[in-house]
Kinemage of the C-alpha trace (Angstrom):
@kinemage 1
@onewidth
@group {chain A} dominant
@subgroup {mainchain}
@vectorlist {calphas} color= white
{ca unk a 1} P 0.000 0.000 0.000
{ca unk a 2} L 2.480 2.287 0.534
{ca unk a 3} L 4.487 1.799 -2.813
{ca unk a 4} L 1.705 2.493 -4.184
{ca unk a 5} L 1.243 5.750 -2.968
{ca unk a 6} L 5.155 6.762 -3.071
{ca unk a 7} L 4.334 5.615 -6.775
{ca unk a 8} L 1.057 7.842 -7.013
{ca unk a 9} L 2.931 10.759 -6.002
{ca unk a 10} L 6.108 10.307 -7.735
{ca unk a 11} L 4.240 9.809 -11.575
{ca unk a 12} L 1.966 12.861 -10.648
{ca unk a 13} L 5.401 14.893 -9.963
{ca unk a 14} L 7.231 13.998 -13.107
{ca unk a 15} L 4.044 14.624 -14.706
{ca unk a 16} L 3.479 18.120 -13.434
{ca unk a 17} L 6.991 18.371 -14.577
{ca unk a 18} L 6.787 17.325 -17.732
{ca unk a 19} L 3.573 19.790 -18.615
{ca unk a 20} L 6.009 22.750 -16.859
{ca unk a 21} L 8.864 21.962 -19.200
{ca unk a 22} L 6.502 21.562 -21.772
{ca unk a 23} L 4.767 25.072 -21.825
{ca unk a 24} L 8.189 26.512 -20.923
{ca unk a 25} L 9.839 25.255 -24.454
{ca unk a 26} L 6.149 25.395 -26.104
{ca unk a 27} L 8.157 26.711 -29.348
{ca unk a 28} L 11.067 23.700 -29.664
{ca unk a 29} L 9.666 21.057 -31.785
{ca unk a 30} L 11.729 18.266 -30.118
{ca unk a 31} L 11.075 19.648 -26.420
{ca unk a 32} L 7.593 18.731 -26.847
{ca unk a 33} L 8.225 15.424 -28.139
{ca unk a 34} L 10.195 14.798 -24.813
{ca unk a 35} L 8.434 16.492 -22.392
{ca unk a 36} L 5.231 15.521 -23.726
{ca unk a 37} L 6.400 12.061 -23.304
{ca unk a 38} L 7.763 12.310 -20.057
{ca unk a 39} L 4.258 13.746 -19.047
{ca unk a 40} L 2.545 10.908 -20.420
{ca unk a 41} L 4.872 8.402 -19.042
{ca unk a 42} L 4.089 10.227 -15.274
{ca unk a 43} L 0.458 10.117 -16.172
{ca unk a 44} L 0.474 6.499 -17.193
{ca unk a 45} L 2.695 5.855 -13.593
{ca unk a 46} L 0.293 8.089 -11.489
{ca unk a 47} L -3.029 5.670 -13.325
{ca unk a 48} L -1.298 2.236 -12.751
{ca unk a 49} L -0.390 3.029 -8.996
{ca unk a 50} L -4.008 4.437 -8.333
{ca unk a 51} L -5.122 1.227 -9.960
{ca unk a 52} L -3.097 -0.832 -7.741
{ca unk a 53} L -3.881 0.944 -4.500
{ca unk a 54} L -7.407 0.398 -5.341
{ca unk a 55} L -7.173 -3.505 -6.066
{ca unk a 56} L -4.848 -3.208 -2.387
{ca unk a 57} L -7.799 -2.183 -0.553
{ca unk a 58} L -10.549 -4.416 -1.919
């Protein structure tokens, strides 16, 4: 239970991240491929940890 919340809160940090870079170097083509990515890849961390913590408790 706990991993999954260290894991909640570190993909919703690299995510909120990610967006900041990613508004910062809105006008670099290959930032946003990065940082767009990296925000996904946070996102998709933040879901999957949420979903485990929820299978945890039932």
């Amino acid at each position: 239970m706990v991993i999954s919340i260290i894991g909640m809160i570190i993909g919703i940090i690299v995510a909120i991240v990610g967006c900041v870079y990613l508004v910062r170097e809105k006008d670099d083509k290959d930032s946003r491929k990065i940082y767009g990515t990296i925000s996904v890849i946070g996102l998709a961390v933040f879901v999957a940890m949420l979903v485990k913590l929820i299978f945890e408790i039932m």
